[in-house]
Backbone as ProteinMPNN parsed JSONL, in Angstrom:
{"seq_chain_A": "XXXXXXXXXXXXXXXXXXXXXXXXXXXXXXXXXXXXXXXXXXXXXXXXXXXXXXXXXXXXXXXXXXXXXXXXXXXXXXXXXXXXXXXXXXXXXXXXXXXXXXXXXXXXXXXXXXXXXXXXXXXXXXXXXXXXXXXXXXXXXX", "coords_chain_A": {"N_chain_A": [[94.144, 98.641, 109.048], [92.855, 95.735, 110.727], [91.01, 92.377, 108.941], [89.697, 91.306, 111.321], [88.022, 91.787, 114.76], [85.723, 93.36, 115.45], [82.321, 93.721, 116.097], [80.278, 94.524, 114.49], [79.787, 94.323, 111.252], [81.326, 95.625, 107.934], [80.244, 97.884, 106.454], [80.836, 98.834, 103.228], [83.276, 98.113, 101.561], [86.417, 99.296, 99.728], [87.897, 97.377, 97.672], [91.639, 96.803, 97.995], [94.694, 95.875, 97.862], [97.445, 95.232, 100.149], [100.498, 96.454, 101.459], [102.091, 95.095, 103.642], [104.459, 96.102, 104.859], [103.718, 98.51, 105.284], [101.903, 98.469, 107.517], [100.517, 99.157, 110.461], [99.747, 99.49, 114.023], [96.98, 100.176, 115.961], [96.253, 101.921, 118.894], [93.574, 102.443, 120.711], [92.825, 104.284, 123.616], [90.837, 105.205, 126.134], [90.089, 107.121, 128.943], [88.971, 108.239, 131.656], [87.112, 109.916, 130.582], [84.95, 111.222, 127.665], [86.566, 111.443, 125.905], [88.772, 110.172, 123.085], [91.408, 109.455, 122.606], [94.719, 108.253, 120.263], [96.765, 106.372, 119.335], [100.2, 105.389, 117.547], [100.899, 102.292, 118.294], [103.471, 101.348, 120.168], [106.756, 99.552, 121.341], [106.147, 98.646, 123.971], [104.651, 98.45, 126.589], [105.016, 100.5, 128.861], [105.692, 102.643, 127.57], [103.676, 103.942, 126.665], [102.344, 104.276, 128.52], [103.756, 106.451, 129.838], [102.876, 109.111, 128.731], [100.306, 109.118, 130.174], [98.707, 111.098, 133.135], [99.542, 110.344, 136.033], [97.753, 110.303, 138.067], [95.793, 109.553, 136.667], [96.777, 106.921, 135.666], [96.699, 105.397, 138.318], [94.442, 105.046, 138.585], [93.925, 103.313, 136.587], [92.453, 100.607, 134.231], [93.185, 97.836, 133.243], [92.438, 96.288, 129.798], [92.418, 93.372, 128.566], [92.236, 91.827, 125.755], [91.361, 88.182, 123.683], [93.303, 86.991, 122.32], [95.2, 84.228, 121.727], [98.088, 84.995, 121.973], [97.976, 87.215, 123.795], [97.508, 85.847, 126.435], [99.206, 84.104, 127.308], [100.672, 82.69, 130.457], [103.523, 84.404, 130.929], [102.6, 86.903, 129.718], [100.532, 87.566, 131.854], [101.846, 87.369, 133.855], [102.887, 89.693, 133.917], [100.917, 91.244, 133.315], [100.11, 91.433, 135.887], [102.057, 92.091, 137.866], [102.908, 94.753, 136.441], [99.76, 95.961, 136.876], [98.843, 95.146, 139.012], [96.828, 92.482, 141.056], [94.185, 93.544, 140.717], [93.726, 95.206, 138.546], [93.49, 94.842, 136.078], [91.685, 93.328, 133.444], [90.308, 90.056, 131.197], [90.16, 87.446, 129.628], [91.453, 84.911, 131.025], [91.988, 86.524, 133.325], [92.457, 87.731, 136.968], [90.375, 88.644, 138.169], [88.08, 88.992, 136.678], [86.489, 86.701, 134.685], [85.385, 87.131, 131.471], [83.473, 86.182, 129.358], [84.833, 85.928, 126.176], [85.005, 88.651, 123.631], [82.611, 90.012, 124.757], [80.497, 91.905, 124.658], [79.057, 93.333, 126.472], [81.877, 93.996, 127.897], [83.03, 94.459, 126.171], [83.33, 97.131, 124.741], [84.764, 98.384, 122.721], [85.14, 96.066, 120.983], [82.691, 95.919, 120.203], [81.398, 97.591, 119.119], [82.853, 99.85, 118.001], [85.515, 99.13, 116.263], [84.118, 98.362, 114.604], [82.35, 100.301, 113.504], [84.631, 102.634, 113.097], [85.809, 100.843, 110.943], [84.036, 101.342, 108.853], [83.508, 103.999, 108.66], [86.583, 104.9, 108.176], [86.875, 103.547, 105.228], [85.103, 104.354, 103.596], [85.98, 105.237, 101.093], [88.258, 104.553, 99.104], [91.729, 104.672, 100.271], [94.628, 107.021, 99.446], [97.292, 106.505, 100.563], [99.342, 105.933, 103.139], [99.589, 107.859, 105.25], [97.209, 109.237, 104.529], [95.585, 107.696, 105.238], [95.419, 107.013, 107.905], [95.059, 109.985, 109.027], [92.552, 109.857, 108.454], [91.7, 108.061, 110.938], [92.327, 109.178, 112.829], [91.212, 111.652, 112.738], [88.398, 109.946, 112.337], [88.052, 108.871, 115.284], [87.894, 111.624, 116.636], [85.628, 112.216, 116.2], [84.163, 110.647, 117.7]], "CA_chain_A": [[93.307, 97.954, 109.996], [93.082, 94.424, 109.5], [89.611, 92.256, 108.494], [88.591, 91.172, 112.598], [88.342, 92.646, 115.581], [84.696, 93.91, 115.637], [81.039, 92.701, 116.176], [80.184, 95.462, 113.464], [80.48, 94.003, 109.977], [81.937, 96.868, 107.17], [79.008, 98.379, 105.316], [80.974, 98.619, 102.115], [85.103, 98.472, 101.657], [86.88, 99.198, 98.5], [88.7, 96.176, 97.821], [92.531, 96.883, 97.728], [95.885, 95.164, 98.07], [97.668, 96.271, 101.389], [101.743, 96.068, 101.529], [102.213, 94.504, 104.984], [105.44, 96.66, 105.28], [103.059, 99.482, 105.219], [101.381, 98.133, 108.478], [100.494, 99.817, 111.594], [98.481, 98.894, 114.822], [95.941, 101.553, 116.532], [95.521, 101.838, 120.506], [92.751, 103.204, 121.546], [92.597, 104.444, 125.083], [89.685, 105.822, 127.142], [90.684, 107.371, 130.472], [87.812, 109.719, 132.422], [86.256, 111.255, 129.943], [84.553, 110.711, 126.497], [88.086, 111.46, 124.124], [89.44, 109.225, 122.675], [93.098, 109.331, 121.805], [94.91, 107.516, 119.015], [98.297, 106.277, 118.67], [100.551, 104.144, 116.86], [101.508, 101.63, 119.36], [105.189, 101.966, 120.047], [107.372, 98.806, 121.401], [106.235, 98.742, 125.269], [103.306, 99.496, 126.903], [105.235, 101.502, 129.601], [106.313, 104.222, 127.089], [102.662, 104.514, 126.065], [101.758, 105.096, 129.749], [104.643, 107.67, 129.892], [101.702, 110.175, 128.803], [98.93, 109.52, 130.942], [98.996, 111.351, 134.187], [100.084, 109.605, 137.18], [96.521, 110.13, 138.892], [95.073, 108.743, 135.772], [96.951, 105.775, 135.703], [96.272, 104.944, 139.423], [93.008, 104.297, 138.203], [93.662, 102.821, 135.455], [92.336, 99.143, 134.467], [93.744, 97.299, 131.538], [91.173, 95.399, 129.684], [93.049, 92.197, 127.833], [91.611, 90.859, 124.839], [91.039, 86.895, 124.316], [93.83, 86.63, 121.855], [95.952, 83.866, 122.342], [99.087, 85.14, 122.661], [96.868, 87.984, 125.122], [96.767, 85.115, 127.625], [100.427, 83.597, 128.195], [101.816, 82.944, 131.625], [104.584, 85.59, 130.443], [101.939, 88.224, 129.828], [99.916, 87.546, 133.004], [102.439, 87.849, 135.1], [103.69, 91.079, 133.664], [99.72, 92.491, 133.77], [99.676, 91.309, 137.471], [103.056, 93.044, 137.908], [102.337, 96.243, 136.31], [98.571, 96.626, 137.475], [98.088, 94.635, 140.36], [95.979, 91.574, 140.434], [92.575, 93.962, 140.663], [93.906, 96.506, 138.117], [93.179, 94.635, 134.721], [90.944, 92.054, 133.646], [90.655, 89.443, 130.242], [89.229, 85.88, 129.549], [92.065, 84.695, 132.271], [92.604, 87.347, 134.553], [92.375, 86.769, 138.633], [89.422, 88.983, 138.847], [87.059, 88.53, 136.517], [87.053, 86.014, 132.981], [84.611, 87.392, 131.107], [83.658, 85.459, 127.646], [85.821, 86.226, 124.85], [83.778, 89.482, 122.999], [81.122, 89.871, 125.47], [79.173, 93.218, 124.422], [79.054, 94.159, 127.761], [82.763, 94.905, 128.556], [84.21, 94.978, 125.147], [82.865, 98.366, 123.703], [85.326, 98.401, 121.339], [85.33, 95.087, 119.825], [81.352, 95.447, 119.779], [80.534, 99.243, 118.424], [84.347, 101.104, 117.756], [85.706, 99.082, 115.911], [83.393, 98.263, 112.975], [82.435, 101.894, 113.203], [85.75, 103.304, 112.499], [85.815, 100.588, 109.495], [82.723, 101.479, 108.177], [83.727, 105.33, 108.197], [87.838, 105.263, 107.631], [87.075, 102.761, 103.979], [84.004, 104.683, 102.394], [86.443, 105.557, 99.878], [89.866, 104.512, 98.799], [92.637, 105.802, 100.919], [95.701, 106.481, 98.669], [98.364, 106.577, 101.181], [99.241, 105.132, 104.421], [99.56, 109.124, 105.821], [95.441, 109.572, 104.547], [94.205, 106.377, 106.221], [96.125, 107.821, 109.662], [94.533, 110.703, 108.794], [91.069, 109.442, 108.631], [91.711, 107.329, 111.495], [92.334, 110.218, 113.993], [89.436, 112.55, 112.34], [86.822, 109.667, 112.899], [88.33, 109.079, 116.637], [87.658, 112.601, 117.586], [84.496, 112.626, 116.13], [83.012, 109.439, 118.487]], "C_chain_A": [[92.931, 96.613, 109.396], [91.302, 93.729, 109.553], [88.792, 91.763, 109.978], [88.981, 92.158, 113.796], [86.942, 93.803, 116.283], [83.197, 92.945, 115.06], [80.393, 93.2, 114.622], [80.807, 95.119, 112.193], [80.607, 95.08, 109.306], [80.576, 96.768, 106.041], [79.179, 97.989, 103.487], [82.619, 98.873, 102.475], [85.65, 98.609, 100.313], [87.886, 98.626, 98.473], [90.451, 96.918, 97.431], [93.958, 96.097, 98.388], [96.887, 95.754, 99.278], [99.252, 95.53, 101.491], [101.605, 95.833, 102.864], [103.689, 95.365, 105.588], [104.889, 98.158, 105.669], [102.072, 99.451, 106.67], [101.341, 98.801, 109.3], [99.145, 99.746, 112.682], [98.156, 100.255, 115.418], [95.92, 100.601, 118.143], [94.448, 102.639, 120.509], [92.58, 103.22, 123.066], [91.19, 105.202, 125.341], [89.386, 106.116, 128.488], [89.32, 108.51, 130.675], [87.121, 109.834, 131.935], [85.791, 110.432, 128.503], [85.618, 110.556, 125.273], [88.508, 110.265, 124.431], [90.817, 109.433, 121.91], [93.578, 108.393, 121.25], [96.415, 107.996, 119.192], [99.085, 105.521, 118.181], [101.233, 103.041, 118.129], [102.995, 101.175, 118.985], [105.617, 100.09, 120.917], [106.588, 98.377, 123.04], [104.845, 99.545, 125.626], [103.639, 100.837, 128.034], [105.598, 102.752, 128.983], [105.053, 104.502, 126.419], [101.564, 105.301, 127.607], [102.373, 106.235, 130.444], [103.542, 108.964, 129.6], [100.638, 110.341, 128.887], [99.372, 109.387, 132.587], [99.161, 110.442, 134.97], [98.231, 109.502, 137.617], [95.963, 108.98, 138.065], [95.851, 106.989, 136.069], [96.691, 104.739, 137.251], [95.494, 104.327, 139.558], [92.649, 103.374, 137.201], [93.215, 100.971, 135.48], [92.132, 98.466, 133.408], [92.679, 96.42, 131.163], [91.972, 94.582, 128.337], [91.813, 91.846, 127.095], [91.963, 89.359, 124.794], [92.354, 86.577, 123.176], [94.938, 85.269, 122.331], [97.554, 83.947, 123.202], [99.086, 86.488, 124.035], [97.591, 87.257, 126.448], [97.967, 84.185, 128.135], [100.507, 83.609, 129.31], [102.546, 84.053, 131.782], [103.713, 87.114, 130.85], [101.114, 88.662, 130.678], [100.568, 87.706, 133.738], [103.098, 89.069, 134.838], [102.417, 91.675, 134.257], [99.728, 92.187, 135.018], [100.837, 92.525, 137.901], [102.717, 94.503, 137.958], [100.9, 96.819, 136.77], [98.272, 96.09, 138.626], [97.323, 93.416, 139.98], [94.35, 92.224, 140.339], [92.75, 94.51, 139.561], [93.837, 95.766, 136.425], [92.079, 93.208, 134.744], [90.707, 91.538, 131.796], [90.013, 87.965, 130.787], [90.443, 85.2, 130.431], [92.667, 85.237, 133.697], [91.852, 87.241, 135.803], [90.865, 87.762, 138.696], [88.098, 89.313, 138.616], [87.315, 88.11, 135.009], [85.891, 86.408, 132.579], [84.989, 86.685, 129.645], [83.855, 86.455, 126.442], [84.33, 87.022, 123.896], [83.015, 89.79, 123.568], [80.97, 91.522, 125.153], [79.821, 94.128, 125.666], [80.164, 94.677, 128.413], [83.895, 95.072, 127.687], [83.731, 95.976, 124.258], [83.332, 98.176, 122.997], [85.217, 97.547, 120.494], [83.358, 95.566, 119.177], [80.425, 96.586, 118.538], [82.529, 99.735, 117.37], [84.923, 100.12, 116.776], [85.106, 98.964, 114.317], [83.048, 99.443, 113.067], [83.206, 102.603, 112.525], [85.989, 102.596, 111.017], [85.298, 101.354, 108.781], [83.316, 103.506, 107.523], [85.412, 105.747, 107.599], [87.546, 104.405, 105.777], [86.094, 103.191, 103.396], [84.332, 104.945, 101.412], [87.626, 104.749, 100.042], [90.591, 105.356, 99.474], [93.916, 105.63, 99.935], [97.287, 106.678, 99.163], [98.019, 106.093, 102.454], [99.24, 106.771, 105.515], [97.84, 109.558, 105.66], [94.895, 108.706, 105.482], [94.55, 106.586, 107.864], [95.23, 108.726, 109.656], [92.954, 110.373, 109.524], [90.683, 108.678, 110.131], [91.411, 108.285, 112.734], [91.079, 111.248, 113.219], [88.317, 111.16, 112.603], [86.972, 109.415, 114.13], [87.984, 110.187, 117.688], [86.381, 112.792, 117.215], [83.857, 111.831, 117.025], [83.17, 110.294, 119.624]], "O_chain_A": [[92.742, 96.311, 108.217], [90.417, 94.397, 110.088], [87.561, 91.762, 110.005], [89.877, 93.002, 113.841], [87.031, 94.659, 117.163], [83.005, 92.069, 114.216], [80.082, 92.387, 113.752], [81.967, 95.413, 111.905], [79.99, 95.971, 109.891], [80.165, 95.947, 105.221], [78.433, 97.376, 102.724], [83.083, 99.587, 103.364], [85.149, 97.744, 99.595], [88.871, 99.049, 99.078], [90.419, 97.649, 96.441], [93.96, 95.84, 99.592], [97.042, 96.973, 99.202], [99.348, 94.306, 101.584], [100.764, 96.59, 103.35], [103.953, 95.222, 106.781], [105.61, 98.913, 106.321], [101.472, 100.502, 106.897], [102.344, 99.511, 109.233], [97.957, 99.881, 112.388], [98.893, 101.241, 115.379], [95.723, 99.426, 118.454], [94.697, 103.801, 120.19], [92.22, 102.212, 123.674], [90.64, 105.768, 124.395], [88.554, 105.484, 129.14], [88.909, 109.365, 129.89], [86.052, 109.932, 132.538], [86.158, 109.285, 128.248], [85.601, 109.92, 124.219], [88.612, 109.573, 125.444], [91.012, 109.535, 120.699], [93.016, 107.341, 121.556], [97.018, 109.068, 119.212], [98.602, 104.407, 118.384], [102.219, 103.432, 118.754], [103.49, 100.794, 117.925], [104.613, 99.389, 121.044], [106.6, 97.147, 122.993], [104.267, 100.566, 125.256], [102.937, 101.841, 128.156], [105.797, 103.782, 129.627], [105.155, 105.329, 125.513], [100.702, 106.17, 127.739], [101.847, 106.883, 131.349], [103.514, 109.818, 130.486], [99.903, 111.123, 128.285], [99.933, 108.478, 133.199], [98.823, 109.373, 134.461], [97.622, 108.466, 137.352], [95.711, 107.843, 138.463], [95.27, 106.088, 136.675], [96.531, 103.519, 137.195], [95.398, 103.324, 140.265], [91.578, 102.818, 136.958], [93.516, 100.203, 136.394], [91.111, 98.456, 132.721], [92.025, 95.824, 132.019], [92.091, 95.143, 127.248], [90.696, 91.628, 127.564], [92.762, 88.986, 125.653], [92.4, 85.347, 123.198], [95.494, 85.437, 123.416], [98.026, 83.451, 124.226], [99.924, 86.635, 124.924], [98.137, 87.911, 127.337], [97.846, 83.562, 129.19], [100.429, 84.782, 129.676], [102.292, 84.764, 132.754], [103.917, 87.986, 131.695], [100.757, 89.839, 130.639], [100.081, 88.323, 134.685], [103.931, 89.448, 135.661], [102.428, 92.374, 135.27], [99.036, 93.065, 135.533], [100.51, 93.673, 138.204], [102.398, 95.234, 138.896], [100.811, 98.019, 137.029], [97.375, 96.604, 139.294], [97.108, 93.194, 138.789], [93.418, 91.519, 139.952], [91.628, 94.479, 139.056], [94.291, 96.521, 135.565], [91.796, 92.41, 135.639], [90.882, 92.448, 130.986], [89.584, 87.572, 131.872], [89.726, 84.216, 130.612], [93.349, 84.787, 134.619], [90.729, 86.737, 135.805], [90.163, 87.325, 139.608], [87.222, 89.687, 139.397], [88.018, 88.742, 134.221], [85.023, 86.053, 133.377], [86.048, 86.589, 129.024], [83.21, 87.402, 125.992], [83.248, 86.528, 123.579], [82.115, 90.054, 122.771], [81.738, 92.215, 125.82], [80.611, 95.066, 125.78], [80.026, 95.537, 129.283], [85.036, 95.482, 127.899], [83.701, 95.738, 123.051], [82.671, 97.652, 122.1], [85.169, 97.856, 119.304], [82.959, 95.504, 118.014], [79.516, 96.515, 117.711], [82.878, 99.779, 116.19], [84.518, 100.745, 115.796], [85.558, 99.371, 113.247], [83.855, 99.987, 112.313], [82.841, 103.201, 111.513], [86.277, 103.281, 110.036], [85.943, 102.092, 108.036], [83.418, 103.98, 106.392], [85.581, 106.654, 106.783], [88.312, 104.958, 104.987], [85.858, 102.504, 102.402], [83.49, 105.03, 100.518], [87.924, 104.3, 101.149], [90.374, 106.568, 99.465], [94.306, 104.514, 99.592], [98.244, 106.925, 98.431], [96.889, 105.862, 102.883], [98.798, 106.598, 106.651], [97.269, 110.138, 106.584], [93.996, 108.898, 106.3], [93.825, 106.254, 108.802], [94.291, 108.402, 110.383], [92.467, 110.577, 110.636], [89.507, 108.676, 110.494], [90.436, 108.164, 113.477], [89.928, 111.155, 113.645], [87.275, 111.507, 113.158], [85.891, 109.682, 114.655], [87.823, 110.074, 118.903], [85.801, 113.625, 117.91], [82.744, 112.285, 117.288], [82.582, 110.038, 120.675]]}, "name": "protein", "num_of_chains": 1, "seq": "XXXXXXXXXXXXXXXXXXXXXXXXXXXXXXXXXXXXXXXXXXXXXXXXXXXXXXXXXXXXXXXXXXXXXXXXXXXXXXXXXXXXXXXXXXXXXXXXXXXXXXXXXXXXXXXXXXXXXXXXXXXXXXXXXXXXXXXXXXXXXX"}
């Protein structure tokens, strides 16, 4: 997990050197209900929506971060594509721009992510299979 990405600064981290070949990004989803599922994000977002029900996804409503490459032409007209122009929203999307971080509709950047720091780095992880580990045990605990 890399050093931004949350309002939530890291309590304490034990400083260590991180092979970049060793890398791996986290989705978090949040469909219905309070779980939270965890997975390594795979090439495509359509083979990550391959296993959430059809109903579910009906409802679903993508929430774009302010990154820049987030906010392309390219990638706006795919999220219009795939969700509709009501069915996601981001600091340029048609249906509402909300400011980059805002509290109010980025749970994750504001609570979840410095959380999960704070609790996956209280120690040294000494493998890239422990810090997965830890990652999905503090996920099911929120």
């Amino acid at each position: 997990m890399q050093e931004y990405g949350s309002f939530i600064k890291l309590k304490s981290r034990v400083s260590t050197v991180i092979n970049v070949d060793n890398s791996f990004s986290v989705l978090v989803k949040l469909i219905e209900n309070p779980h939270i599922s965890l997975r390594t994000v795979a090439d495509d977002i359509p083979i990550l929506l391959e296993n959430i029900l059809l109903q579910q996804r009906l409802n679903l409503i993508w929430q774009q971060d302010g990154a820049p490459a987030h906010n392309t032409l390219a990638v706006r007209t795919y999220l219009n594509k795939m969700y509709g122009d009501n069915n996601w929203f981001g600091t340029q999307s048609p249906i509402i721009q909300w400011p980059r971080r805002s509290p109010d509709l980025s749970v994750l950047d504001f609570f979840f992510w410095g959380h999960l720091k704070n609790e996956v780095y209280k120690e040294k992880c000494n493998s890239v299979e422990e810090l997965k580990q830890r990652i999905r045990d503090c996920c099911n605990k929120v």
